[in-house]
C-alpha positions in Angstrom: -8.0 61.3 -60.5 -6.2 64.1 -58.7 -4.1 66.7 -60.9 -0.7 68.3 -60.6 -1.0 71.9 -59.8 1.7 74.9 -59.4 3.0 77.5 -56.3 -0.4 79.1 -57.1 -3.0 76.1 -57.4 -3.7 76.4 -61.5 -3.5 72.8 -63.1 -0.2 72.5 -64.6 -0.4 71.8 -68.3 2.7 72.3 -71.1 0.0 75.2 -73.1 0.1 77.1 -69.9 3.7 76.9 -69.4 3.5 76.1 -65.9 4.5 72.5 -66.2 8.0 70.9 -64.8 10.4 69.0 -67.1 11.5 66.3 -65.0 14.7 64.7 -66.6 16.5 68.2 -65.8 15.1 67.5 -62.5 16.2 64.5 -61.8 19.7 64.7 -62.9 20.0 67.6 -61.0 18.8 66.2 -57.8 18.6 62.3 -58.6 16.4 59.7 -59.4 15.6 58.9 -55.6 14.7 62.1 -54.5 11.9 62.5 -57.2 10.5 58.6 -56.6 10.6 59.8 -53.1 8.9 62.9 -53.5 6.3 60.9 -56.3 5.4 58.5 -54.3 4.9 60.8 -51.0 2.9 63.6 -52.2 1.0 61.8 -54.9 -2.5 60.1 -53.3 -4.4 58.6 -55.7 -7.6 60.9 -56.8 -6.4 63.7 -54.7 -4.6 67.1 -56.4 -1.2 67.7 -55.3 1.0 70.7 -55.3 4.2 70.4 -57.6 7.1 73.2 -57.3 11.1 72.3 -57.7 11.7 74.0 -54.3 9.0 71.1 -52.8 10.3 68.1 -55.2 14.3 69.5 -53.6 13.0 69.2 -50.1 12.4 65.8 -50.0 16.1 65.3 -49.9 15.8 66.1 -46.3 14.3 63.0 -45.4 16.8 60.9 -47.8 19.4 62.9 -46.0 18.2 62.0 -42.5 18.0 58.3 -43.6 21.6 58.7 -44.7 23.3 60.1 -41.2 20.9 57.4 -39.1 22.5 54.5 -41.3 25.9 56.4 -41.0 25.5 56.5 -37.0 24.5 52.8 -37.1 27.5 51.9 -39.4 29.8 52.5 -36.0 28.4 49.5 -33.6 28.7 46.1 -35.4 25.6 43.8 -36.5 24.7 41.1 -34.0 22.8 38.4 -35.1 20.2 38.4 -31.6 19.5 40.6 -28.4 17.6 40.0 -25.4 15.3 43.2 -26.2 14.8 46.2 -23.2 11.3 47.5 -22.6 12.6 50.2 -25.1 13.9 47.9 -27.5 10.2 46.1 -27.5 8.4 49.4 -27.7 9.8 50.8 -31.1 9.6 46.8 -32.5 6.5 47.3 -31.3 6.2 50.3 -34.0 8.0 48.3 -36.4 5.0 46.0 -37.0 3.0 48.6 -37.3 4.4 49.8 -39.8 5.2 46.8 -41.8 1.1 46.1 -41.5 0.3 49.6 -43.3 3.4 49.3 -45.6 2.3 46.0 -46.8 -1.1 47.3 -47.1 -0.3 50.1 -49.2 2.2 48.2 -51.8 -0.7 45.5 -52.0 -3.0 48.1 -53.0 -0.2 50.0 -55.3 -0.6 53.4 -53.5 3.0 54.0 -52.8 1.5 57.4 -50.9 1.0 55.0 -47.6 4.4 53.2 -47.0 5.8 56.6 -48.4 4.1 58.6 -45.6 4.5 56.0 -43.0 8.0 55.6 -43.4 9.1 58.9 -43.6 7.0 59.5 -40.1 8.3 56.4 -38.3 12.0 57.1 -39.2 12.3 60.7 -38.7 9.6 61.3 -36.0 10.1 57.6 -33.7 13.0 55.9 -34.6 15.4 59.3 -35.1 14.2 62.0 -32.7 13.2 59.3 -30.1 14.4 55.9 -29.8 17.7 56.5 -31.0 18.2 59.3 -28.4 16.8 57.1 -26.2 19.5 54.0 -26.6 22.2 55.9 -27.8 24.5 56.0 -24.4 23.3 52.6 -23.9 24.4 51.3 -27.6 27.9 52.6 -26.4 27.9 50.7 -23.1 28.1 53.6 -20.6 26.5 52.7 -17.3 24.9 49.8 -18.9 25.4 45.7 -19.0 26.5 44.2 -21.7 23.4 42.6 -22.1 21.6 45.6 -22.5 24.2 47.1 -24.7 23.6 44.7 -27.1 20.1 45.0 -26.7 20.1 48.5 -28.1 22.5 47.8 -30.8 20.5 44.7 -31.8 17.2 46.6 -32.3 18.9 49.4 -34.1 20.4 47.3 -36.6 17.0 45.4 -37.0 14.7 48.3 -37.4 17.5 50.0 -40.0 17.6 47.0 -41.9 13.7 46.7 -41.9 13.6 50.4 -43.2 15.8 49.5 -45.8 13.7 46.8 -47.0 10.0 48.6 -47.1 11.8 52.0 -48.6 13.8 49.5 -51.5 10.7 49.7 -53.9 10.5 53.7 -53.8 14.0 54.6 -53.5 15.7 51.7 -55.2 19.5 53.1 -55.0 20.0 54.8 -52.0 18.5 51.7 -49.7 20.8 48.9 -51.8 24.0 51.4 -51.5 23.5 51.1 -47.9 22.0 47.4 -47.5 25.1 46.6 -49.1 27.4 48.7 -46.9 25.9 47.6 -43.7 24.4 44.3 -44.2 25.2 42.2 -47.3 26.8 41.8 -50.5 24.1 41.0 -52.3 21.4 43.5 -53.4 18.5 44.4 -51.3 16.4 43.4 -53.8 16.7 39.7 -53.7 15.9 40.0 -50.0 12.8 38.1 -49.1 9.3 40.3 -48.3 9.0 41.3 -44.4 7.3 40.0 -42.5 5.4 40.7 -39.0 6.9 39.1 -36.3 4.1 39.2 -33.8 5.9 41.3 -30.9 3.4 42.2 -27.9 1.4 45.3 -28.9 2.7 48.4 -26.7 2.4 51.4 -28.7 -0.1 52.4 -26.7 2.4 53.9 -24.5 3.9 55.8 -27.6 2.4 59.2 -26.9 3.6 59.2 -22.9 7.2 58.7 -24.2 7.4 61.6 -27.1 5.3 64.2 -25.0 7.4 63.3 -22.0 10.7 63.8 -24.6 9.3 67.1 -25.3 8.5 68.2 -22.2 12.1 67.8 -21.2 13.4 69.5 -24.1 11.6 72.5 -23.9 12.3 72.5 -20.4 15.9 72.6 -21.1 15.2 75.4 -24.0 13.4 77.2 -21.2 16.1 77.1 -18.8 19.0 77.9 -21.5 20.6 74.6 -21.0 22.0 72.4 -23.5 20.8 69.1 -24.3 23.4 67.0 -22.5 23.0 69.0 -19.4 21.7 67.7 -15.8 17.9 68.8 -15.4 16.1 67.5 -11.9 12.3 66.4 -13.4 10.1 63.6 -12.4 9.7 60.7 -14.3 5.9 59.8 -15.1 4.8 56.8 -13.1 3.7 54.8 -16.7 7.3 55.2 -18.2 9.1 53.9 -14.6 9.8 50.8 -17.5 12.0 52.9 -19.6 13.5 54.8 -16.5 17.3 54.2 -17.2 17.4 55.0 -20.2 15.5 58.0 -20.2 18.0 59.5 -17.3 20.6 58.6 -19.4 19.2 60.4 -22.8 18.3 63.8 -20.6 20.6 63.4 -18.1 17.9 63.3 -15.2 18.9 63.7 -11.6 16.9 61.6 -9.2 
């Protein structure tokens, strides 16, 4: 059994006065936030630290959740897409994720889908494939095939999100399940499930460090994000080639 411990690593307890009073807490930053922060710091027989700077932090990532959904709320919701290598990549992601997620709420150690989530959306889904799709989801130099690809896959993985995050943070996913995707509450949705997509996450660590690469390249050379750079794209990510010139602006 792990124990709670302050800014300076002593076991909190109310006789040393070091211990946090959570109802003032959680009114003052909301019930979400501290399930959030619970359920993502807590591992089960391990100590943890506890501070209300750290607990307030963790509105970061409920924040981040919030401007994704609000970006998504501008293209409609399609009911299918005829997926881009891209689009199969992150649902590629996707499944891994709903394999450890399911594995951690069968065991009841909220710690794993906490964790996982919070790195898939923030790390994958927001910094990269969304960067990656987003001139496409808007139809700029793309069909409208592949359009709807992108806006397809975004609204699935969203919605997916939604659903493995509804046990931890109860009132922020079914406030946005049901401004995006239903009138009824995210919790009558049925479990998720797999759906078997071709494994290709492999290719996951080309894609970020080659995002990266360009980025700092750009920092390097004071440009701005949406400016032209001339760079070579790696012969293993020729698959994802249009839609990485589009994200960074490449110039063949």
């Amino acid at each position: 059994m792990g124990y709670g411990l302050d800014e300076k690593g002593m076991k909190m307890s109310k006789s040393k006065g070091n211990a946090i009073d959570p109802l003032p807490l959680i009114e003052k930053i909301g019930a979400d936030t501290f399930r959030f922060w619970s359920a993502s710091e807590i591992n089960h027989g391990y100590d943890f630290r506890c501070s209300e700077q750290k607990i307030e932090s963790t509105k970061k990532f409920l924040s981040k959740l919030w401007n994704v959904s609000r970006f998504l709320s501008s293209f409609p919701v399609i009911d299918s897409g005829i997926p881009t290598p891209t689009d199969k990549w992150i649902l590629s992601e996707l499944d891994k994720l709903i394999a450890e997620c399911k594995k951690g709420y069968k065991e009841y150690n909220f710690f794993i889908p906490a964790v996982a989530i919070r790195e898939f959306t923030w790390n994958l889904f927001a910094a990269h494939y969304i960067e990656m799709v987003k001139v496409r989801a808007y139809g700029i130099g793309f069909s409208d095939e592949e359009k709807n690809g992108a806006i397809y896959t975004l609204h699935k993985t969203l919605s997916i999100i939604l659903k493995l995050l509804a046990p931890i943070t109860p009132f922020i996913t079914d406030y946005l399940w049901q401004t995006l995707y239903s009138k009824q509450s995210i919790h009558s949705e049925h479990q998720v499930e797999q759906e078997a997509h071709e494994d290709v996450t492999s290719i996951t660590k080309e894609i970020t460090e080659f995002n990266s690469k360009v980025w700092n390249e750009k920092k390097r050379m004071n440009l701005s994000l949406k400016d032209t750079i001339q760079i070579t794209i790696p012969d293993g990510l020729t698959q994802f080639k249009k839609d990485l010139q589009s994200m960074h602006n490449i110039k063949d």
